[in-house]
ROZAVEX-200384 format. One record per residue (C-alpha): x negated, y negated, z negated; residue number from 1. Coordinates in Angstrom, 1 decimal, m for minus. Each point is the difference from the previous one (the first is absolute). Layout:
// ROZAVEX-200384
<u X&v Y&w Z&num NUM>
...
// end
This chain:
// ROZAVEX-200384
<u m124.9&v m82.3&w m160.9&num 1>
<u m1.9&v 1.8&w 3.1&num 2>
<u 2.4&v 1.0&w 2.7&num 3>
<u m0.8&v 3.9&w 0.9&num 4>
<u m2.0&v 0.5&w 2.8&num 5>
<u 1.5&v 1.4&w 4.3&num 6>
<u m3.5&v 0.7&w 1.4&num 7>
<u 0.1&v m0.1&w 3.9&num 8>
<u m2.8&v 2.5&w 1.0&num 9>
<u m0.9&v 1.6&w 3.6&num 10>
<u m2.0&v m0.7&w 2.5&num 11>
<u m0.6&v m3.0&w 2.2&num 12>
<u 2.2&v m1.1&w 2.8&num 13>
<u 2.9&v 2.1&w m1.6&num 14>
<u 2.3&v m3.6&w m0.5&num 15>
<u m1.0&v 0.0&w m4.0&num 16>
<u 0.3&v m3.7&w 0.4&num 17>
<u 3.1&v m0.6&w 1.9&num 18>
<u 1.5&v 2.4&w m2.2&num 19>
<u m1.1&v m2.2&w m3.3&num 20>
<u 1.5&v m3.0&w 2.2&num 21>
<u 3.2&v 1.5&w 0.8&num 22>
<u 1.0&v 1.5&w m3.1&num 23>
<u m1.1&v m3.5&w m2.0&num 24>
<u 2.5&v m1.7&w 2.7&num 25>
<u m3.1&v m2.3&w 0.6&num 26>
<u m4.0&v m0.5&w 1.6&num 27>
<u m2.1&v 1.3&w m2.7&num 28>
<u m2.9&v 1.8&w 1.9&num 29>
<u m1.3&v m1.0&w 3.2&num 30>
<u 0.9&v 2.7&w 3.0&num 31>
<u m2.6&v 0.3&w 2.9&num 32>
<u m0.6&v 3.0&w 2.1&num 33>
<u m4.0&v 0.1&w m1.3&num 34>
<u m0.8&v 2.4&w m2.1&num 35>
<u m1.0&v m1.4&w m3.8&num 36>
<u 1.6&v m3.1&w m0.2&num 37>
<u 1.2&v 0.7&w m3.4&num 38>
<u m2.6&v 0.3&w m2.3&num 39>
<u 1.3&v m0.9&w m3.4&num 40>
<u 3.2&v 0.8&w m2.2&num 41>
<u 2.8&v m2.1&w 1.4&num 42>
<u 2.9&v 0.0&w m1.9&num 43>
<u 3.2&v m1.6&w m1.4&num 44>
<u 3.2&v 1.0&w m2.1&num 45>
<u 2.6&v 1.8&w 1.8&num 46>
<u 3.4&v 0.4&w m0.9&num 47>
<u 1.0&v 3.3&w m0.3&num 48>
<u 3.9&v m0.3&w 0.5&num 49>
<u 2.2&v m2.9&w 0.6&num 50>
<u 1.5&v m2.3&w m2.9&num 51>
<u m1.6&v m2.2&w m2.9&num 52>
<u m0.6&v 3.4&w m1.9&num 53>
<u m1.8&v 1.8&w 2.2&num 54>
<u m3.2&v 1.6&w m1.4&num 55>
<u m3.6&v m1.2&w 2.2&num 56>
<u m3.1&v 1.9&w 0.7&num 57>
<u m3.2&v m2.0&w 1.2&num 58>
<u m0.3&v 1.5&w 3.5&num 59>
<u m3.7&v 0.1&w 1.0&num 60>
<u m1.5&v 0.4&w 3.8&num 61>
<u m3.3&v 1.6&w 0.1&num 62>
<u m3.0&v 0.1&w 2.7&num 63>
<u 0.1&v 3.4&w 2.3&num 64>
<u m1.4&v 2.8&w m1.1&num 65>
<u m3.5&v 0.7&w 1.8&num 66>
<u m0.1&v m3.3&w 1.4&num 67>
<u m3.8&v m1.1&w 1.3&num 68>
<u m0.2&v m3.4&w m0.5&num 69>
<u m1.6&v m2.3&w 2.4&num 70>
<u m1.3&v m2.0&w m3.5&num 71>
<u m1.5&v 3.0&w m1.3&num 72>
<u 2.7&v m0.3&w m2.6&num 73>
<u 1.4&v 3.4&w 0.0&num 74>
<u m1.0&v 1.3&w m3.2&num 75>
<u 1.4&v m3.1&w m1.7&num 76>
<u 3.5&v 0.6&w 1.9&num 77>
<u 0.1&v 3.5&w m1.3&num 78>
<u m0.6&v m1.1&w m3.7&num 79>
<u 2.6&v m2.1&w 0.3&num 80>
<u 2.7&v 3.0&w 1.8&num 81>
<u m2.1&v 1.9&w m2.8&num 82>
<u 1.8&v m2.6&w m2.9&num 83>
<u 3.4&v m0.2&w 1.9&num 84>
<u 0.4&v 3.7&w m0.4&num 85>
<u m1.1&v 0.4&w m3.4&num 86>
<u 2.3&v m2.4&w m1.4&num 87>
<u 3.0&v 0.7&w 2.1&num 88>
<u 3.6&v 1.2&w m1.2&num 89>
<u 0.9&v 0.9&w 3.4&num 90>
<u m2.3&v 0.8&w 3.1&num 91>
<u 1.5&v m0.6&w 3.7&num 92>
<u m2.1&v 2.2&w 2.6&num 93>
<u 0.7&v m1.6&w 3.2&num 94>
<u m0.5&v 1.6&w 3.1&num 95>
<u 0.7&v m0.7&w 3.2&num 96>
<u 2.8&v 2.2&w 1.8&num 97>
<u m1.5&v m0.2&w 3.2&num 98>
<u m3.1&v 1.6&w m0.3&num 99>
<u 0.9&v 2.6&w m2.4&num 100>
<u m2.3&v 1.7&w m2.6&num 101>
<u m3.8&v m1.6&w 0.8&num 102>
<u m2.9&v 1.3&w m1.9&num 103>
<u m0.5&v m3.2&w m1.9&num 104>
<u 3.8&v 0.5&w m0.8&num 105>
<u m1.0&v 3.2&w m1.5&num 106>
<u m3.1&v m1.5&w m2.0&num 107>
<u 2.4&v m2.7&w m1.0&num 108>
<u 2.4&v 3.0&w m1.6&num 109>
<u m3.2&v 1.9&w m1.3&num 110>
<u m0.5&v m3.3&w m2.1&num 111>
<u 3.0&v m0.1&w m1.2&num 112>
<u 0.9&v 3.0&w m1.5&num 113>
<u m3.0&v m0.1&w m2.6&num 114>
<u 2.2&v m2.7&w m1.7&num 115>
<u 3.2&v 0.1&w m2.0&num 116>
<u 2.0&v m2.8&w 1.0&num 117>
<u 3.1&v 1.3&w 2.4&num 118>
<u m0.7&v m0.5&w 3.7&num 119>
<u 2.9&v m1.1&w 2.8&num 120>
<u m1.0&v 1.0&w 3.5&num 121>
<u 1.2&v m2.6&w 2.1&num 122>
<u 0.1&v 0.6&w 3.9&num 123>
<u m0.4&v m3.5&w 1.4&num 124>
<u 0.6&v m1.2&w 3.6&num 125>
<u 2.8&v 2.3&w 0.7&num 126>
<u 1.2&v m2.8&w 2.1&num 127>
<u 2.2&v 2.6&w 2.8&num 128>
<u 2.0&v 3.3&w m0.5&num 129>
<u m2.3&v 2.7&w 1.6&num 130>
<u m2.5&v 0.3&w m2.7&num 131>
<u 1.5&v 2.8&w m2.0&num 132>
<u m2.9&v 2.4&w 1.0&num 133>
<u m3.0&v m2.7&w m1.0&num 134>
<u 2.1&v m0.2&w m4.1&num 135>
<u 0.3&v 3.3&w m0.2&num 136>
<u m3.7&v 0.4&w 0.3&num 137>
<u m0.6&v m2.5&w m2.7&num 138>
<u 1.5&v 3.4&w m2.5&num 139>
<u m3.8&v 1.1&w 0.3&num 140>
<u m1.5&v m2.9&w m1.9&num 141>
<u 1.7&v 1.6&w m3.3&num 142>
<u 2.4&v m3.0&w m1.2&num 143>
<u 3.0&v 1.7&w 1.3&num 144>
<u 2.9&v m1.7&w 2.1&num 145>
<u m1.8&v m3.4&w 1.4&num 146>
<u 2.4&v m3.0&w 0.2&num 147>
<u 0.7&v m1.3&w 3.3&num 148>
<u m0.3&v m3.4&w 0.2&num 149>
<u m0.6&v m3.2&w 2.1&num 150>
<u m2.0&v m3.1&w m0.9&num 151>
<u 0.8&v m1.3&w 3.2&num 152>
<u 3.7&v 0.0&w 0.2&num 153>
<u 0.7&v 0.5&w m3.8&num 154>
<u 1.8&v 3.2&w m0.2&num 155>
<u m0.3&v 2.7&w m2.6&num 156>
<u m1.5&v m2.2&w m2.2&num 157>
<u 3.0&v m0.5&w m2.1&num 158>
<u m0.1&v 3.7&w m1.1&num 159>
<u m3.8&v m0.3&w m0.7&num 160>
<u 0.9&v m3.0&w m2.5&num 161>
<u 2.4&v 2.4&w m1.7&num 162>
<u m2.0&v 2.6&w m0.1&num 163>
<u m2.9&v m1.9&w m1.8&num 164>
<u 2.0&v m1.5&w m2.2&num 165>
<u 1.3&v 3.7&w m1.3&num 166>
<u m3.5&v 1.1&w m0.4&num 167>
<u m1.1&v m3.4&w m2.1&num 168>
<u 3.5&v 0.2&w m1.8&num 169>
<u m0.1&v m2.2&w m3.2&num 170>
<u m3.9&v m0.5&w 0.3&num 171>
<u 1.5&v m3.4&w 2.2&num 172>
<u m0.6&v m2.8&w m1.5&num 173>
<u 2.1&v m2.7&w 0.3&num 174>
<u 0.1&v m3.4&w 2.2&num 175>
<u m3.5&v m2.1&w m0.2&num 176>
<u m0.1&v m2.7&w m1.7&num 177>
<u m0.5&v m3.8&w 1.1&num 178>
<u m3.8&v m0.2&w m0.5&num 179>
<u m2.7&v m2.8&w 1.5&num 180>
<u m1.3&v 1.3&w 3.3&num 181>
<u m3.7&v m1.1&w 0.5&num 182>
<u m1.1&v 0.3&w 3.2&num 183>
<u m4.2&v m0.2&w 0.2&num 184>
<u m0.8&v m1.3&w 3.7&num 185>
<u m3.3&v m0.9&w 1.5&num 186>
<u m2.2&v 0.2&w 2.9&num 187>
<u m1.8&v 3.7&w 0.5&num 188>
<u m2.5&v 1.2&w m3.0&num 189>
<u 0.5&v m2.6&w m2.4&num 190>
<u 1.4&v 2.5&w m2.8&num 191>
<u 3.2&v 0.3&w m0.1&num 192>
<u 0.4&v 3.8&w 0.1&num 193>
<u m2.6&v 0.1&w m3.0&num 194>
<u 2.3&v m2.8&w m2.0&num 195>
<u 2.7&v 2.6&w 0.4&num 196>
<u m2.0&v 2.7&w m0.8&num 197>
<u m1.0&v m1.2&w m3.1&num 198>
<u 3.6&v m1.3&w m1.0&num 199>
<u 1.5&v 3.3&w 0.5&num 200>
<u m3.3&v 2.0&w m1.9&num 201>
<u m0.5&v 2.4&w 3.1&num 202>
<u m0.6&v 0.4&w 3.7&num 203>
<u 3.6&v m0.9&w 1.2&num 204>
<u m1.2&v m1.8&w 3.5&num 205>
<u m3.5&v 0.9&w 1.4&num 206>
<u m2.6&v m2.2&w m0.5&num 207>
<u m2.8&v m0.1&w 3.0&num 208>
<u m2.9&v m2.3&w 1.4&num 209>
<u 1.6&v 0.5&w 3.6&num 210>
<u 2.5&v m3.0&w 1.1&num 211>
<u 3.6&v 0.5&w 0.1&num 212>
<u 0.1&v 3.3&w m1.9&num 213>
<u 3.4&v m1.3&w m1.7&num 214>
<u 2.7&v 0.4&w 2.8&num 215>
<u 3.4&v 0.0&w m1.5&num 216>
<u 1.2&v m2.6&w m2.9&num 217>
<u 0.2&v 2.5&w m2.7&num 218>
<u 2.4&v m0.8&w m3.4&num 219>
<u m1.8&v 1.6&w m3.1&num 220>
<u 1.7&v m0.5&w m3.3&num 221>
<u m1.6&v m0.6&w m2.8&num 222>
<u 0.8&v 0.4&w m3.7&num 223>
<u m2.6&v m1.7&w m2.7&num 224>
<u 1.3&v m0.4&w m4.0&num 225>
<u 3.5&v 0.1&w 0.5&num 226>
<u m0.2&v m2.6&w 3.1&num 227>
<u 0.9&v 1.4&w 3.7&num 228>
<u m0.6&v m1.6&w 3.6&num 229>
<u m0.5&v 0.6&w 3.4&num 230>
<u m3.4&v m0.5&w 1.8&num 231>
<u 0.3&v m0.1&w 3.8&num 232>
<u m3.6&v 0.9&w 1.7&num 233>
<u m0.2&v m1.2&w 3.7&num 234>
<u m2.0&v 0.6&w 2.9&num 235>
<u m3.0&v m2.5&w 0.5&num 236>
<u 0.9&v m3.1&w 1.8&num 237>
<u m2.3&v m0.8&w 2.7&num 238>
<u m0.1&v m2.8&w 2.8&num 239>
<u 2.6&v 0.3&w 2.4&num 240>
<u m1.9&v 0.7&w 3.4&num 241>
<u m0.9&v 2.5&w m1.2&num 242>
<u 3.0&v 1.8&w m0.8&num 243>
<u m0.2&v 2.3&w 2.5&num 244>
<u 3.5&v 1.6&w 0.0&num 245>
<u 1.5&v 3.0&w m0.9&num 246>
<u m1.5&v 1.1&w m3.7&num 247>
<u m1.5&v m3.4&w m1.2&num 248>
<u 3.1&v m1.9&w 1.9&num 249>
<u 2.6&v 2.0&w m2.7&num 250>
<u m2.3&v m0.1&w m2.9&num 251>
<u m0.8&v m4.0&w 0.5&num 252>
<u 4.1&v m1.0&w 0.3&num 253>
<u 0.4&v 2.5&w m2.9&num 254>
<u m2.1&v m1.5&w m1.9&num 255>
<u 1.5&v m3.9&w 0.6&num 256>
<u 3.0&v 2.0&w m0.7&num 257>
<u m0.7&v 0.8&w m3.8&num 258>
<u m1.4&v m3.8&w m0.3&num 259>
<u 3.9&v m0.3&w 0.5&num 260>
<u 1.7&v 2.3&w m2.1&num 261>
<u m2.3&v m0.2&w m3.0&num 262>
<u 1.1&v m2.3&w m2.9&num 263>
<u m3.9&v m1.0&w m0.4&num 264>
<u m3.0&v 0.3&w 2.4&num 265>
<u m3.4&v 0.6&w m1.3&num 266>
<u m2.3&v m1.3&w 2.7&num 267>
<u m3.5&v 1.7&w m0.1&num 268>
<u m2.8&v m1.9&w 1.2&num 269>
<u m3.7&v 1.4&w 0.1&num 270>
<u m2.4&v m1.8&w m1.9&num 271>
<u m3.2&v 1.7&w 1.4&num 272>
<u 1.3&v m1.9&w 3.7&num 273>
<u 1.4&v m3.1&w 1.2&num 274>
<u 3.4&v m1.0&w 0.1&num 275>
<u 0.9&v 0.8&w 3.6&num 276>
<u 3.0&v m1.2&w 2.4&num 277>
<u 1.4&v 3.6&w m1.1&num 278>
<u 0.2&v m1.6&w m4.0&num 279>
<u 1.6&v m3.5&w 1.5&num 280>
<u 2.6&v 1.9&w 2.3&num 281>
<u 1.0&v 2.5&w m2.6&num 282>
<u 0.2&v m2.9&w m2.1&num 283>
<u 2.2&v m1.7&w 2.1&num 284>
<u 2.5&v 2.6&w 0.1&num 285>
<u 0.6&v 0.3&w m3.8&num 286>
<u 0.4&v m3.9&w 0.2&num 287>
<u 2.3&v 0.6&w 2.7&num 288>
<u 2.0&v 2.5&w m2.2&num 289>
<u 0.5&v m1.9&w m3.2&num 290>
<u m1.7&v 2.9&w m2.1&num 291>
<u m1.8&v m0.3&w m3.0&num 292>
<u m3.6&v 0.3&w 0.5&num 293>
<u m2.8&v 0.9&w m2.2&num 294>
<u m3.8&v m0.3&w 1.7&num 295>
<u m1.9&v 2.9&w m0.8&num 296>
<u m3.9&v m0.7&w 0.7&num 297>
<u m1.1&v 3.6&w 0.2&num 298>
<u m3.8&v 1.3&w m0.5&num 299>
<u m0.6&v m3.0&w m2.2&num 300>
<u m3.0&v 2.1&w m0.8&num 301>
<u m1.5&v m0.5&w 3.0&num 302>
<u 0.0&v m3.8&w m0.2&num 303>
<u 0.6&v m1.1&w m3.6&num 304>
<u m4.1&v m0.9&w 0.1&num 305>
<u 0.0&v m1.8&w 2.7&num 306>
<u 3.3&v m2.4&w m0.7&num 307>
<u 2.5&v m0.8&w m2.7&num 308>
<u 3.9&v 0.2&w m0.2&num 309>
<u 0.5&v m3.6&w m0.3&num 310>
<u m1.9&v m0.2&w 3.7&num 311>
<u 2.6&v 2.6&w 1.4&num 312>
<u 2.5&v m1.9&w m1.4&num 313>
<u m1.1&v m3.2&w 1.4&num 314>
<u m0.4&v 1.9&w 3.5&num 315>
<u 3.2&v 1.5&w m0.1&num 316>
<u 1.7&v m2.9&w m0.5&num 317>
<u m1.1&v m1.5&w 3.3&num 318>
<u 0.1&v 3.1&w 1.5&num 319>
<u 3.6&v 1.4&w m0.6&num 320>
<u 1.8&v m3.4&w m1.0&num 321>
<u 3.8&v 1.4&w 0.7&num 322>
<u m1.0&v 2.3&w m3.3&num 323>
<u m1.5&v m2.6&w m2.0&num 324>
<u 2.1&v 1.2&w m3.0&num 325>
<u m0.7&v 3.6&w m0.1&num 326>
<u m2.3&v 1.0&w m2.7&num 327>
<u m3.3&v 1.7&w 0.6&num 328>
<u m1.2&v 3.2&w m1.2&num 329>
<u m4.2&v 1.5&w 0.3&num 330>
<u 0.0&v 3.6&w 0.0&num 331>
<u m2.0&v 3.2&w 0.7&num 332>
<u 2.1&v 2.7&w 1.0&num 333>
<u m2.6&v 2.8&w m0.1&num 334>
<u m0.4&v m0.8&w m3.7&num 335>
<u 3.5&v m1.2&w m1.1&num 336>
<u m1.8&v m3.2&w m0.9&num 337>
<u 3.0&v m2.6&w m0.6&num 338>
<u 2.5&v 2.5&w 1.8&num 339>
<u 2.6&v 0.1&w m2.7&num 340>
<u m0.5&v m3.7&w m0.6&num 341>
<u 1.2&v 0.0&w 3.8&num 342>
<u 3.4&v 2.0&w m0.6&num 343>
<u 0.5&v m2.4&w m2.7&num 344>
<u 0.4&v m3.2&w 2.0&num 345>
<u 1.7&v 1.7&w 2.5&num 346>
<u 2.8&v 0.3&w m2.7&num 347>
<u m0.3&v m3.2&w m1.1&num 348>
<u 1.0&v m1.0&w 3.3&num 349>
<u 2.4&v 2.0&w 0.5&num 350>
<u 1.8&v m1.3&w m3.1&num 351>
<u m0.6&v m3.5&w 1.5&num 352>
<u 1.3&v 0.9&w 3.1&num 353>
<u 3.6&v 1.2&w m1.7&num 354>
<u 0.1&v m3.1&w m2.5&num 355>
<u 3.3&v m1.9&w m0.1&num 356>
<u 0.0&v m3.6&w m0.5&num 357>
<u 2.9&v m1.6&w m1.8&num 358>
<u 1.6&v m3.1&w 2.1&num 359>
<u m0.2&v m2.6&w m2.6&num 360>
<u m3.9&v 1.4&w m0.5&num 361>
<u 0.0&v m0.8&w 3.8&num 362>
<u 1.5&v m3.4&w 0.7&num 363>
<u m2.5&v m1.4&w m3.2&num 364>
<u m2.8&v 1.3&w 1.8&num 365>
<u 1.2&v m1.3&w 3.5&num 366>
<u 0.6&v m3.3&w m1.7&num 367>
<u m3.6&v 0.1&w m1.7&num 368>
<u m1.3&v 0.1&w 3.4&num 369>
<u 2.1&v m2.4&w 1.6&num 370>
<u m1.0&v m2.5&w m2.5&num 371>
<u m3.8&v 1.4&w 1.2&num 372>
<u 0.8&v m1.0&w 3.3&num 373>
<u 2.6&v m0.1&w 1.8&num 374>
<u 0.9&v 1.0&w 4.1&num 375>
<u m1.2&v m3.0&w 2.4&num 376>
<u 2.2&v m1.0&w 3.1&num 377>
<u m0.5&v m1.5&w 3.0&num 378>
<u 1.2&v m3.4&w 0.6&num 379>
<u 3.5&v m0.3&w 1.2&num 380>
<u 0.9&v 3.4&w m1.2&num 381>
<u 2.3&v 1.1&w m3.4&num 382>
<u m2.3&v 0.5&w m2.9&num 383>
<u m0.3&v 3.3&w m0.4&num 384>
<u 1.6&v 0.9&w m3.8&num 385>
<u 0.7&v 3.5&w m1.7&num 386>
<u 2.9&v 0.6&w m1.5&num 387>
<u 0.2&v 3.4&w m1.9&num 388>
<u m2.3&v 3.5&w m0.4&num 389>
<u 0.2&v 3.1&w m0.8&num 390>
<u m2.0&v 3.8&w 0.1&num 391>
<u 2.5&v 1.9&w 2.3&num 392>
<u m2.6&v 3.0&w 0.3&num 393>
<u m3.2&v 1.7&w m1.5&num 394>
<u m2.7&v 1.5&w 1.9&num 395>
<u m1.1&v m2.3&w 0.7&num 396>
<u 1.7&v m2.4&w m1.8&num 397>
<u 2.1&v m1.8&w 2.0&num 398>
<u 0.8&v m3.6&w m0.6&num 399>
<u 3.1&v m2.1&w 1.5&num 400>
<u m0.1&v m3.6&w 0.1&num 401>
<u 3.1&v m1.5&w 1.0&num 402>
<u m0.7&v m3.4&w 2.1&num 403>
<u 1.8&v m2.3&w 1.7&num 404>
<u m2.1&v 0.4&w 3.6&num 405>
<u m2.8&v 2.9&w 0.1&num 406>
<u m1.4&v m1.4&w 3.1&num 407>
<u m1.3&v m3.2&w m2.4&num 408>
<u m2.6&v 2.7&w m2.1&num 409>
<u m3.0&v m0.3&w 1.8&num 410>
<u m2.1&v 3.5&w m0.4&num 411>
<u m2.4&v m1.9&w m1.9&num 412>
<u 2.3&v m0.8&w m2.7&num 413>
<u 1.7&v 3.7&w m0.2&num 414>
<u m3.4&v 1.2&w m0.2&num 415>
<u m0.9&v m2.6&w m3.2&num 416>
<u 3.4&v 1.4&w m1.4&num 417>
<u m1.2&v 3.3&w m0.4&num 418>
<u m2.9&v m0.8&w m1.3&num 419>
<u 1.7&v m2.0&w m2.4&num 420>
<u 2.1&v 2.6&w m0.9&num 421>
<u m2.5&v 2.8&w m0.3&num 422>
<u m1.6&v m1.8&w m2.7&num 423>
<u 3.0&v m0.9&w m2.1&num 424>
<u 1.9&v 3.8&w 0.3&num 425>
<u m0.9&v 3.5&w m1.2&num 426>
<u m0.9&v 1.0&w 3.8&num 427>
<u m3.7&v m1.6&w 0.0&num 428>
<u m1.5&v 2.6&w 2.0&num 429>
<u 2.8&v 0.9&w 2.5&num 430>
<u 1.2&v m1.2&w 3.3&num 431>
<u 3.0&v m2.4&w 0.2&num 432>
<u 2.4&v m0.2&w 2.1&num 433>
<u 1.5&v m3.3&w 0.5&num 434>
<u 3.4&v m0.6&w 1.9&num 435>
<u 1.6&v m3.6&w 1.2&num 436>
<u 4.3&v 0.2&w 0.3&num 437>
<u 1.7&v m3.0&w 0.6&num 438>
<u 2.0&v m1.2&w m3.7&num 439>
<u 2.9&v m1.8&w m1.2&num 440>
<u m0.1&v m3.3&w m1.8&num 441>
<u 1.9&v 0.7&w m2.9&num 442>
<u m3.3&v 2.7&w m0.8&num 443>
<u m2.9&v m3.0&w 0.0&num 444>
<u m2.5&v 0.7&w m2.5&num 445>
<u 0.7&v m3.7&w m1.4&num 446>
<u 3.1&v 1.1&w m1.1&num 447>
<u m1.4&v 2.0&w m2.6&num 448>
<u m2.1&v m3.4&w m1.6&num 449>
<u 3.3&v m1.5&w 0.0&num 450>
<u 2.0&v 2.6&w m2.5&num 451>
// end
């Protein structure tokens, strides 16, 4: 079920983004004083009163109105204000206190009124007592009383929650529900706004030859034959001297961020260019996480006559060998070639990733293994011998081996374990997580070849 729709509309530099951050209790947008950093819809579900059955809203931040891009992207951030507004339950026109009624404020209200959805006015910034004369002035943009509020310090916005959620009334829908979050990373241009695109059936993030038009990590949800999920698209990764603060310095760590909080990663790479140090760093990082990864070579297109899957696989293999597991996928996003396919493994992995192994299933395949080969020992040391395991957690799966001295496992031999097990359990194409705790006796696996 789609949650209804709080449009935040004005101009720029009127807080439209620190008020989407404070009211979602969390950093959803990035906040800079330049004009246009927001380009796309950023949004997430908002709570619109306190308690497990509160009603939500998806609360959307929009680029400012009359905004001249430095991209020459302007007409593509207005069609998507254009999309916010036409599908919104709820509009918030945000303006700022201090300044009082602008002209673009007054093009912004023009705009406005030749739709139906109700409007609030909301007077942002009113950060000190003496602005009474500025919000009184705001009467003349036609909405009626404006709301004084205060990204900044957090005031008023308690009333503007209530007042909201009286206009959406039972339109709320209720709580989300746990779905896979897939979060589509890459370096800049290799297609991951057009992979969303396509996945969602319309423009939802702008699409654009020039680098690093995605800023913000965006969540779109998507619903396909009954089935519903989360894609995340992220600003393009790009090496790190030449991050060069501000902008690119939020939108990079914002990025690594979603590599984090996703359930799978889908990790783009374009076909049509070399793997760079970009790919192997990013691809570091989702190693580094323990996240599910699928490879996406995008713009196979562009290179399908000139080499086969099999040689990518090969190449990857030597190239990215933390991820040796994760499966590999050959799209081309501008045609949805494969892209579906894509979504499809993601799930598969993130089933994988939430599979619970019994114990008994658990200490048969640690003793196939051990019978396989066993942990070596230095001379004039205790042989190193586990006595018990067990899956304590899922994503990533989590195994447990209790031993009777972790510092005898070499990493050599933890790293054979998990190979061992990866082939033997339902999570093939996941990572592992692997954890040593000193045992008691009376829990040795020989026990069990005993009863």
């Amino acid at each position: 079920m789609s949650l209804p729709i709080v449009a935040i509309v004005g101009r720029p530099n009127v807080g439209k983004s620190s008020l989407l951050n404070r009211l979602l209790g969390r950093r959803i947008a990035i906040v800079d004083m330049t004009p246009g950093v927001t380009r796309d819809r950023v949004g997430a579900p908002w709570a619109l009163g306190d308690g497990d059955n509160c009603g939500y809203a998806e609360l959307v931040d929009t680029g400012g109105v009359g905004i001249v891009d430095i991209d020459d992207l302007s007409e593509r951030v207005e069609s998507q204000i254009a999309r916010a507004v036409a599908e919104a339950a709820v509009i918030l026109f945000i303006v700022d206190a201090r300044e009082g009624v602008t002209p673009l404020d007054r093009r912004v209200a023009e705009r406005l009124r030749r739709q139906d959805s109700p409007v609030i006015l909301v007077a942002n910034k009113v950060d000190q007592a003496d602005l009474a004369s500025e919000i009184g002035d705001l009467h003349r943009l036609g909405f009626g009383e404006p709301l004084a509020v205060s990204a900044k310090h957090g005031s008023g916005l308690t009333e503007l929650r209530e007042r909201v959620a009286k206009v959406i009334g039972s339109a709320a829908g209720p709580a989300p529900d746990e779905v896979m979050k897939l979060a589509i990373v890459g370096k800049r241009n290799a297609g991951k706004s057009t992979l969303i695109n396509h996945l969602a059936g319309e423009q939802r993030v702008i699409v654009s030859q020039t680098p690093g038009t995605t800023r913000d990590s965006i969540d779109v949800t998507i619903e396909r034959q009954g089935r519903q999920f989360i894609v995340i698209d992220t600003a393009g990764l790009r090496k790190r001297r030449k991050v060069d603060g501000g902008i690119d310095y939020y939108s990079h760590h914002r990025s690594l961020r979603s590599v984090r909080r996703a359930d799978v990663v889908a990790m783009i790479i374009d076909a049509s260019v070399k793997v760079s140090q970009v790919d192997k760093e990013l691809a570091g990082e989702i190693a580094e996480a323990e996240k599910p990864v699928v490879i996406v070579v995008n713009k196979w297109d562009l290179a399908r006559q000139t080499t086969s899957t099999e040689d990518y696989a090969e190449y990857f293999a030597k190239t990215f060998p933390y991820l040796s597991f994760a499966p590999i996928c050959f799209t081309t996003a501008t045609n949805g070639e494969n892209v579906w396919e894509t979504v499809g493994v993601a799930e598969q992995l993130y089933v994988q990733s939430r599979t619970r192994v019994g114990t008994a299933e658990l200490n048969e395949a640690i003793q196939d293994i051990l019978a396989q080969r066993g942990p070596s020992h230095k001379a004039g040391t205790r042989p190193p011998k586990i006595r018990y395991v067990s899956q304590i957690a899922t994503a990533p799966p989590t195994i447990l081996l209790f031993v009777n001295d972790p510092r005898s496992f070499d990493t050599s031999f933890r790293r054979f374990v998990v190979n061992q097990l990866r082939q033997r359990l339902p999570y093939r194409e996941v990572p592992i997580r692997l954890l040593l705790r000193r045992g008691s006796r009376d829990r040795h696996l020989e026990s069990q070849d005993q009863q």
